[in-house]
N, C-alpha and C positions, 0 to 999 in steps of 0.2 A: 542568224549570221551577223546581222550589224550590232547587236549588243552584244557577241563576243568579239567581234574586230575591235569595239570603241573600249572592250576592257583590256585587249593585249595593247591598245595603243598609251591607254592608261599607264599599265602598269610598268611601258618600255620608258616611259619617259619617269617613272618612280625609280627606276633601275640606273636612270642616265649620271654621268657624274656633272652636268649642266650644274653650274650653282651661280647664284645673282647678288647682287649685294645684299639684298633682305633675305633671307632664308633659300630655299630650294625656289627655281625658276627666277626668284625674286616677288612671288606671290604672297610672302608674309609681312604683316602689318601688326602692330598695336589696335585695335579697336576701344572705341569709349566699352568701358565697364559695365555689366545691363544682368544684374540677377534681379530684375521685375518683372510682372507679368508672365507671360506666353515663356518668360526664357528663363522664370528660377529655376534652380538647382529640382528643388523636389519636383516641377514638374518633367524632368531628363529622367531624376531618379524612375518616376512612375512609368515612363515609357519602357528603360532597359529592364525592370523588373515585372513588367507586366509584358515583354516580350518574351525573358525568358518564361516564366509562365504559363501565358497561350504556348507557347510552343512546344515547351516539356508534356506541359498536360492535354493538350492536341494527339501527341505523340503516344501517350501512356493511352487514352481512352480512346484513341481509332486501331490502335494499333496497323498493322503493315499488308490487312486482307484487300484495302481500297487504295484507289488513285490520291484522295484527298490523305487518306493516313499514312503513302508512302511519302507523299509532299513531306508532311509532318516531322517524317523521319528523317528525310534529307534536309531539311532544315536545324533539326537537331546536330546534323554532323557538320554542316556548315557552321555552325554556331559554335560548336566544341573545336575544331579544326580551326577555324579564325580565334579564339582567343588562346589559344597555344602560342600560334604563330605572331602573334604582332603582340604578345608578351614576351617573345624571344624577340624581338626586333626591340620592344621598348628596352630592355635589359642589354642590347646590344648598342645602339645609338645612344642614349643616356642623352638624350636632348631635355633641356630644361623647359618648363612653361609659360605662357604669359606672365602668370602669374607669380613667376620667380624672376623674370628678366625681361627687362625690352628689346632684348638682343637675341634674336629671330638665328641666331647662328652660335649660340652654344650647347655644341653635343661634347660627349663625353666627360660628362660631368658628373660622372657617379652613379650608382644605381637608384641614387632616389628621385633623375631626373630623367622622369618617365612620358615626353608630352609626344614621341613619336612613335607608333601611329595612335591616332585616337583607337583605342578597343573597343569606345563602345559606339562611335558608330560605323566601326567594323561591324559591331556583335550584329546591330539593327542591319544595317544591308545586309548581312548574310542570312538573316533568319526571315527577309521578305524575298529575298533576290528567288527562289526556288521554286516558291508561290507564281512570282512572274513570269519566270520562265515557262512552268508549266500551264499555267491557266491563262497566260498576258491574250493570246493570240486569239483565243477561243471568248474571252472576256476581257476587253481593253480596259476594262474599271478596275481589274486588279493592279494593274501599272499605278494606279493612283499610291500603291504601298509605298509607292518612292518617295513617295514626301515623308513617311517617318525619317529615314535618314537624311532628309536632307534639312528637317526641322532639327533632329538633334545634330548635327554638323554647325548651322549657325548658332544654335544656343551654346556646344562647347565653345566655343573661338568670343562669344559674347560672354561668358563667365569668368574667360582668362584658363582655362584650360587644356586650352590649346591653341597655336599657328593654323592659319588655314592651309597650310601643306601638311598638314596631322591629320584633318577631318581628310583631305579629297584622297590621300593615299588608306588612308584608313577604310573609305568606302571601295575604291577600288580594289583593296586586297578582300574585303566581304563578299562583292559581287565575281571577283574569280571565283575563290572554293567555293559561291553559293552553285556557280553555275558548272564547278566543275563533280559536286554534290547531287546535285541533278541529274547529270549526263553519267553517273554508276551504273554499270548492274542491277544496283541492289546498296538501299543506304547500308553504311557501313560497321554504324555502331549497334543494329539492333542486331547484328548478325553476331556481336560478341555476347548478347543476351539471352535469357534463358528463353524456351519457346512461348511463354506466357506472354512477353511483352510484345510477342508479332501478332498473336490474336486481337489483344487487345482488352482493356477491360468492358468497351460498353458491350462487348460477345457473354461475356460472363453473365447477363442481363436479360438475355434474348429469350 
């Protein structure tokens, strides 16, 4: 219950038409420039790539007979449902990047000015948020997943490719569908699939 109150409270204030002189709230800043280390580019690339990944292939080889391969799936829809959505938000707001302007307050600036909300670390909370949910309570070590998103949130905002009101609405909009992914019947997208992908392949094995 307290980590869906603190993501409706999230996402009320993403919703709000509040705006400060720096960007939304007033929460956006320039930062010094920093693709070294912990926070080059390839190593974000290696995270969103190796999430989708784990998770596609979590999904394909548990398929949907267990607890852990239903996680799997709704993580999968969480992750397809969050990059629909906040690639319709980026195409809508047409907010420019760091990396295009110091000025934390120009939207609609075309479609090639994509910095609101960050997508990918949308994609990343949404494809751990599900995990949390279901195993947080029973395993408090799984909450540790929170740090992927919130290591890719400072590395995008540290490369210049994004405001830090890009990353924290971005992970707020991952963590609702993660948790509204969750809380299904039944994930969504294997149900558009043929019956093979709900067995799973490591059955095929047995």
């Amino acid at each position: 219950m307290r980590t869906r109150l603190s993501v409706v409270l999230t996402l009320s204030l993403a919703c709000s038409p509040a705006w400060a002189g720096s960007g939304i709230l007033g929460m956006d800043h320039l930062v010094p420039y920093d693709d070294s280390g912990i926070w080059k580019r390839s190593n974000q690339e290696i995270l969103i790539y190796g999430t989708i990944v784990t998770v596609a292939g979590g999904a394909l080889w548990l398929g949907d007979n267990d607890r852990l391969g239903d996680t799997f799936w709704r993580s999968v829809d969480s992750m397809v449902v969050t990059a629909v959505g906040t690639q319709a938000l980026k195409w809508t707001f047409q907010r420019e990047r760091p990396s295009e302007t110091d000025n934390p307050n120009k939207w609609f600036q075309g479609l090639h000015a994509q910095s609101f909300p960050s997508g990918e670390v949308a994609a990343v909370t949404a494809a751990v948020t599900p995990f949390m949910a279901t195993y947080g309570s029973e395993h408090p070590a799984v909450y540790l997943l929170a740090l992927l998103p919130a290591y890719d949130a400072v590395a995008r905002v540290k490369v210049h490719a994004h405001w830090q009101s890009d990353v924290v609405f971005g992970a707020a909009i991952g963590a609702g569908v993660g948790i509204w992914a969750t809380h299904r019947d039944s994930p969504w997208i294997i149900s558009l699939l043929p019956g093979g992908f709900k067995v799973g392949w490591v059955h095929h094995f047995d």
